[in-house]
N, C-alpha and C positions, 0 to 999 in steps of 0.2 A: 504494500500500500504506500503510494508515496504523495505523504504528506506534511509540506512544510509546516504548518502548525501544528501540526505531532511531534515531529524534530525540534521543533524548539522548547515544546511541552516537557520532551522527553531530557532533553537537556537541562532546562531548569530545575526538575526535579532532582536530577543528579548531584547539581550542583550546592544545592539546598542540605542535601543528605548527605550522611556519613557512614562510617560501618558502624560506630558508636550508636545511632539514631536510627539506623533502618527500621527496626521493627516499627519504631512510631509513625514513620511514616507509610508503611503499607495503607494503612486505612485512608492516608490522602491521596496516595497514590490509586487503590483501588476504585475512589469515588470521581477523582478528574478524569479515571478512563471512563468508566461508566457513564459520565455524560458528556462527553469527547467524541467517544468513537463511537460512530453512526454507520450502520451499511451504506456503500456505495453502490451497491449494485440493487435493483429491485429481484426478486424474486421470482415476481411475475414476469419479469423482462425478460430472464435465463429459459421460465420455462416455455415463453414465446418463441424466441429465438434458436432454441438448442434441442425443446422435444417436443418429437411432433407427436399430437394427439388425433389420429388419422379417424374422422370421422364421418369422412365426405363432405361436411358441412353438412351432416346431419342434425348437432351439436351445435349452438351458440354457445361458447359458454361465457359465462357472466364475470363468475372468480374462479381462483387459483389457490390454493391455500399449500404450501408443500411446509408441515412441520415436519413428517418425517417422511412419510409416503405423500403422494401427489396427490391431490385431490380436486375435481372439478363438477363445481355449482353451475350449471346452465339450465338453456330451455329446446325445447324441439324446435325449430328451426323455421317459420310459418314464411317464407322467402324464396324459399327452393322453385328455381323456376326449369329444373331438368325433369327428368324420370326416377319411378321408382317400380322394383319387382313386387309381386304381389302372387302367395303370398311370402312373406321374409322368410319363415321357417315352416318348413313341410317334412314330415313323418310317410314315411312312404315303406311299403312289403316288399323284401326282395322280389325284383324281376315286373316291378309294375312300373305305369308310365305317369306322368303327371303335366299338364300344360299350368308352366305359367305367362301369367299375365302381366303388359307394363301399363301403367297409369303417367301421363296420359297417353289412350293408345292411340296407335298407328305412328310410336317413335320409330325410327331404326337405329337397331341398335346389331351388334355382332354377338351372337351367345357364343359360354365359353364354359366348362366347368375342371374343376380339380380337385385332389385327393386330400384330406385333410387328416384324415385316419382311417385307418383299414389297408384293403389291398391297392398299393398304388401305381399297379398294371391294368386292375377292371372297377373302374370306379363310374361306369355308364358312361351315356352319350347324351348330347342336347343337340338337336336340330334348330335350321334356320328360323321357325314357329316359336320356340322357347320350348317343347315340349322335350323331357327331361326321361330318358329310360335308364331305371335303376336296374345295375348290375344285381347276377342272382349269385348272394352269398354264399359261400360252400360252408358245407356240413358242421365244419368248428369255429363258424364266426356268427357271432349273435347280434351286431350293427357295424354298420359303415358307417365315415359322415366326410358330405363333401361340400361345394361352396359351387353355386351357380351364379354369373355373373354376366352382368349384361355391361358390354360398353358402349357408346354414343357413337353414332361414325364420324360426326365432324366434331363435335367439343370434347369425344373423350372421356366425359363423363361417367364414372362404372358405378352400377349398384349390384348390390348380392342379395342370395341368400341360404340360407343355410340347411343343407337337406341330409335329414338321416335314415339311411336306412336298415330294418330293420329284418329280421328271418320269418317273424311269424306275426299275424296280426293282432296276437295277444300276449302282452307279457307275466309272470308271476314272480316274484322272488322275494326272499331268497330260495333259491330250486332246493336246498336242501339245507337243515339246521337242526341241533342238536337241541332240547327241550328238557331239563329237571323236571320233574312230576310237579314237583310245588311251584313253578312258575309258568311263564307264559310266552309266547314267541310272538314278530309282529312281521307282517306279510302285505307288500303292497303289488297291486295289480295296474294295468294300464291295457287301453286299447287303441290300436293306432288310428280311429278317429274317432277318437276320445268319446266312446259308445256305451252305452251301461252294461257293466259285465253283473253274471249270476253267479255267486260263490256257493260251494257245495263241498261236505265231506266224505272220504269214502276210507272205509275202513277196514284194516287188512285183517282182522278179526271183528268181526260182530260183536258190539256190548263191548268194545272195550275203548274206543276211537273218542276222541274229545270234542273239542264244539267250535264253533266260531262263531265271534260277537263281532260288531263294531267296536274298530278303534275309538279310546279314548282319549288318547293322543292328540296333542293339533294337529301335528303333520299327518295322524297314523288311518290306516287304510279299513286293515280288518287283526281282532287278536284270535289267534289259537290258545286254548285255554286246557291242556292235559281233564281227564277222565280222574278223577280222586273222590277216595284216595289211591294210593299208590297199590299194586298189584303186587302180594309181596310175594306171590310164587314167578313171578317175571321181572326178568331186565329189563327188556324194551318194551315198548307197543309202537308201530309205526302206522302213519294216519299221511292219507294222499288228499292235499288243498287243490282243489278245481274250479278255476273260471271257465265261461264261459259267454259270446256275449248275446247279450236279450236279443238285439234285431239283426245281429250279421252271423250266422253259424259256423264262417270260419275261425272266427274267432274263440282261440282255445288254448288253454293252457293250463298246467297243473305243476305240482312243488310239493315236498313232501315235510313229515318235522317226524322226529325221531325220537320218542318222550324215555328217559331213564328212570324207569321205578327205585332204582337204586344205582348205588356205582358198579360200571362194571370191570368184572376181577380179573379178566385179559386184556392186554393191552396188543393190538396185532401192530407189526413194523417190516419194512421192508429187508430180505436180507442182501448188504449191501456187497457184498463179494460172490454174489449167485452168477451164475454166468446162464444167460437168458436168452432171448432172441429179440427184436424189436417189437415193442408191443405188447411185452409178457415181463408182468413182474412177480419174483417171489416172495410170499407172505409168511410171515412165520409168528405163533403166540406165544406171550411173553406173560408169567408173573410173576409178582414181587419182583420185578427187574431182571429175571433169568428166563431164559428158554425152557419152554415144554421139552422133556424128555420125551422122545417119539417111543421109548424105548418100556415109559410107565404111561403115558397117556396117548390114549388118541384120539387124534385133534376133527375136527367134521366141518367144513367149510361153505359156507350156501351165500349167492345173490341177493340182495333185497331190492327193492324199490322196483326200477322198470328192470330187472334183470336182465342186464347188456353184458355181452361177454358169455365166455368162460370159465373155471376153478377148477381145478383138479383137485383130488384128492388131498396132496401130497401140499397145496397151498399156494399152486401156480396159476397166477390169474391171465388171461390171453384177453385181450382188447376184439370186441365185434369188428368183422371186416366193413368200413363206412359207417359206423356208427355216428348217428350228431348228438349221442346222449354228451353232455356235460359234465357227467360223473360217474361214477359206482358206487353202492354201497356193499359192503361185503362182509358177513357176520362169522363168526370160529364161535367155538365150542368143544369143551370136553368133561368125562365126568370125572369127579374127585367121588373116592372113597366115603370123604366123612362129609364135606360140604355138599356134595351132590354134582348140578351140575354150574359149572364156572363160563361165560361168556365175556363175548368182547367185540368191538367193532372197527372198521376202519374207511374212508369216503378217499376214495384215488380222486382228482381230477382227471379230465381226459380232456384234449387227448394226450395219452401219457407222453409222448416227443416235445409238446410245447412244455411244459412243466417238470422239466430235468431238475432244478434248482429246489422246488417244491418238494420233488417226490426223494431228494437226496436228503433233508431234512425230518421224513419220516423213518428213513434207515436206521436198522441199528449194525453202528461200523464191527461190532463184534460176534455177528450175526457169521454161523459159517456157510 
């Protein structure tokens, strides 16, 4: 900062002071800078100048406020004398088509679209019309999302917007979650044009399946509420959550909760030195920290939920050929002499290739 009345400020103080007297003077010294030294620069000036707040001029804004993040106070923009897409954000089914429209019509403008996430080899096409064909998502992808834009031919002018798509025209999640008996789980739905869906429980044993209420939550959708009290000849009770929607019948989707009447006394992990083939991993149960002796117990291995895949005997699980399930659930068991019988569970992601890091995390490294 170069300022001659600071340099001389600074000098007189010096002059004034001694090493004897320093400390007395800090407090005059700290009060003449305090109201001395004033910003030169404005604030809003830097963030005019240096950062753009790229809004098309959709944005007036009003102020600028940067204490620590950046902050901007405006108004929508009642001025705009170019175009805009309509509509800005569209929800769209793999493999369907959508026309948008510009306001005001009959601009010409050049369509143009690009990959924002997802695959960024097949992210559709848009025609000369504006009309917008979503690419049809493969089997392990549950949305895209791209950016459709329209530019001006002579000023240039671009507006967007912003299109997702999605696999199925109904969503449910969470697809799969683990449930205490004494508590409750929370499950929200959607449908891609935002339709009344019809929730429904269905239960994998008769009499034993729990309920769904409305959420009581602000945000919350609908709650899963366990069957109590707890079942004390059982581990588990598992219970499949179904939408449906009221006026469009494609619309469908379902999600499971998985209620623990108790702890359970297996713990299943992958064994990480198994030598397997792509797509097959080996399972192995664990209590109190050690491995089942195959030698005193035998172990019996089953599918639950939508039963994708394979299991062997022995604990080896094979992935369905083309599966789009999302997961597995897969249960072990064996009996013990004096407690009876001991269960446990484990939920692979799929597909097992994407989720290397995931599924090296369930391993146990001393697993042989």
């Amino acid at each position: 900062m170069n300022s001659p009345f600071l340099f001389d400020l600074i000098a007189r103080l010096k002059a004034e002071s001694s090493d004897a007297d320093l400390d007395a003077h800090k407090s005059r010294i700290r009060e003449a800078f305090q109201h001395t030294l004033t910003p030169y620069l404005s604030v809003t000036s830097l963030i005019h100048e240096h950062i753009h707040l790229n809004y098309n001029q959709t944005i007036v804004a009003d102020v600028l406020r940067a204490p620590r993040d950046i902050a901007v106070f405006g108004r929508i923009n009642p001025l705009r004398a170019d175009f805009s897409i309509s509509p800005v954000e569209q929800v769209m089914v793999s493999g369907s088509t959508h026309k948008f429209v510009l306001a005001p019509a009959g601009t010409n403008v050049k369509w143009d679209v690009e990959c924002l996430q997802g695959n960024p080899e097949d992210y559709g096409a848009i025609n000369g019309t504006g009309v917008y064909y979503a690419p049809t998502l493969p089997g392990d992808t549950s949305f895209n999302r791209m950016r459709v834009t329209a530019t001006h031919d002579t000023s240039g002018v671009v507006s967007s917007a912003l299109v997702t798509v999605v696999a199925s025209y109904a969503t449910l999640n969470p697809l799969i979650q683990i449930c205490e008996v004494t508590r409750t789980a929370e499950l929200a739905a959607g449908e891609v044009n935002r339709g009344q869906l019809l929730w429904s429980l269905k239960e994998t044993v008769i009499g034993e399946g729990g309920d769904l209420r409305p959420s009581a939550l602000p945000d919350g959708d609908h709650t899963y509420v366990p069957r109590r009290p707890a079942l004390h000849d059982k581990t588990y009770v598992l219970d499949e959550i179904i939408v449906t929607g009221k006026s469009n019948p494609q619309a469908h989707a379902s999600a499971w909760v998985l209620v623990t009447q108790k702890i359970p006394f297996l713990t299943i992990k992958l064994a990480a030195s198994a030598q397997v083939a792509a797509g097959q991993v080996q399972l192995q149960a664990f209590a109190n920290g050690n491995p089942l002796d195959p030698a005193l117990f035998k172990v019996y291995w089953d599918i639950g939920a939508k039963l994708t895949g394979e299991i062997s005997e022995t604990g080896l699980y094979s992935v369905a050929q083309n599966t789009t399930d999302r997961f597995v659930l897969i249960f072990a068991w064996a009996m013990h002499p004096l407690f009876g019988k001991l269960e446990g569970h484990i939920i692979l992601p799929l597909p097992l290739g994407r989720f290397a890091q995931e599924l090296g995390m369930m391993s146990d490294k001393t697993a042989p």
